[in-house]
N, C-alpha and C positions, 0 to 999 in steps of 0.2 A: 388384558385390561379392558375392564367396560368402559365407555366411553358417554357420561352424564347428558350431553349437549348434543351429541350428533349420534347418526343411528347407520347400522353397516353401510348401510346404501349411497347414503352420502356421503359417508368416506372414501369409498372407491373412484368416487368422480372428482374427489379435492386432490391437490398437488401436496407433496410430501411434505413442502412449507408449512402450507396451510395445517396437517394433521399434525407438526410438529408443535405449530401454535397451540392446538388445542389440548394436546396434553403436558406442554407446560401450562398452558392457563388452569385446568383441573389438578395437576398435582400440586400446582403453588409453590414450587421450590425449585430449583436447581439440577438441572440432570447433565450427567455425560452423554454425548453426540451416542457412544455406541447403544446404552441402555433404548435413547430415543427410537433409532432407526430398528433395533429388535423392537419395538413395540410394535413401530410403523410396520416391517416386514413379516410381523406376526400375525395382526390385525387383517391385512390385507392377502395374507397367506400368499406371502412370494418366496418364501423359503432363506434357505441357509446361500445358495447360489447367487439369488439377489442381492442379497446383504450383502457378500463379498465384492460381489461387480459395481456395487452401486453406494457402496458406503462413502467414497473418495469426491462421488457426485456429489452429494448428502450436504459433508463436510463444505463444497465449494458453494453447494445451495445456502445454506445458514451464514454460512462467510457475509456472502452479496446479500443478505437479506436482510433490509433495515429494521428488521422488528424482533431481531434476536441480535443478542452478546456475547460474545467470549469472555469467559472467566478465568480464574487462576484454574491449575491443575485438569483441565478438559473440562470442564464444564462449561454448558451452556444456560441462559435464560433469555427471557422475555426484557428488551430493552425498557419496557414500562415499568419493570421491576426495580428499573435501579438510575438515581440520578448522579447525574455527577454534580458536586458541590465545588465551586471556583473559590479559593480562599483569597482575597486579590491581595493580602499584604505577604501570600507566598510567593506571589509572583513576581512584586515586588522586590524583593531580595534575589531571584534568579535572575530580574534583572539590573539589580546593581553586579551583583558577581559578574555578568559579561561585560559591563563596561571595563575598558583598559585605558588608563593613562598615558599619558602624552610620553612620559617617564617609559614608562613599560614598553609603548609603541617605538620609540627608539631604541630599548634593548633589545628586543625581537628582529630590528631591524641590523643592526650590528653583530648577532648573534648568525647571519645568515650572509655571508658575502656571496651569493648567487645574484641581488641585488645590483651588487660592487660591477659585477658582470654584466649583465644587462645595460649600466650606463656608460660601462668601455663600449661596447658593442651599436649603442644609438650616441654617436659623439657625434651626430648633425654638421660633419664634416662634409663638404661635397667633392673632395678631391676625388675616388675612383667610383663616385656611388653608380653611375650612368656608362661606366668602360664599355657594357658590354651591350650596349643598346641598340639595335639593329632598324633601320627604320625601311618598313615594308611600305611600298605604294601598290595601294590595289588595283587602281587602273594602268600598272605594266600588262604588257601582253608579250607571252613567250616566246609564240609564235610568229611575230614580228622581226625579230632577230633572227629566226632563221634562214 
């Protein structure tokens, strides 16, 4: 691939980010990670051995990298490529669907006697709560009683 914008010399000094920017910006569409990085490793003549060692890097470089996307099916692009559009009355509706009723929030609650459990368990009773309560004074000395 000839490369419109930039010339061998300068490519060899850019970061694989960087030369991935540049030919998604030239080709203008959408490419898979692997296609990408054979360019990149073609262009830069690092071979077949590169590519395998380094593809996993690649992958984790694009991941972190705020100026590329993931797309369906492996593909990547240019986050400038694509907006996302907020519909706010869909939001709306996902968030009536999470509200629960007062109705619902007591069948949930009776549907679950682990509840029932926990309020036998805290009965704020003080009859043995302290049995076993042992009161240490730090200024005993052992040695004194010997």
């Amino acid at each position: 691939m000839k490369f419109k914008t930039v010339n061998k010399e300068e490519l060899e000094t850019m970061s694989f980010d960087d030369i991935a920017y540049v030919i998604l910006k030239e080709k203008g569409k959408k490419m898979k990670i692997n296609d990408i990085f054979k360019i990149i490793c073609e262009t830069l003549c690092l071979g077949d051995a590169a590519f395998e060692n380094q593809i996993g890097d690649f992958f984790t470089l694009l991941a972190t990298e705020k100026r590329f996307i993931q797309l369906e099916k492996g593909y990547w692009d240019l986050k400038e490529n694509h907006t996302s559009e907020v519909n706010i009355s869909d939001l709306e509706d996902d968030f009536d669907d999470d509200i629960i009723s007062e109705e619902e929030k007591d069948e949930v609650y009776e549907e679950n006697d682990y509840y029932d459990d926990i309020d036998e368990m805290d009965d704020d009773k003080p009859d043995d709560d302290l049995k076993d309560l042992v009161i240490v004074d730090e200024n005993y000395d052992d040695e004194s009683e010997l």
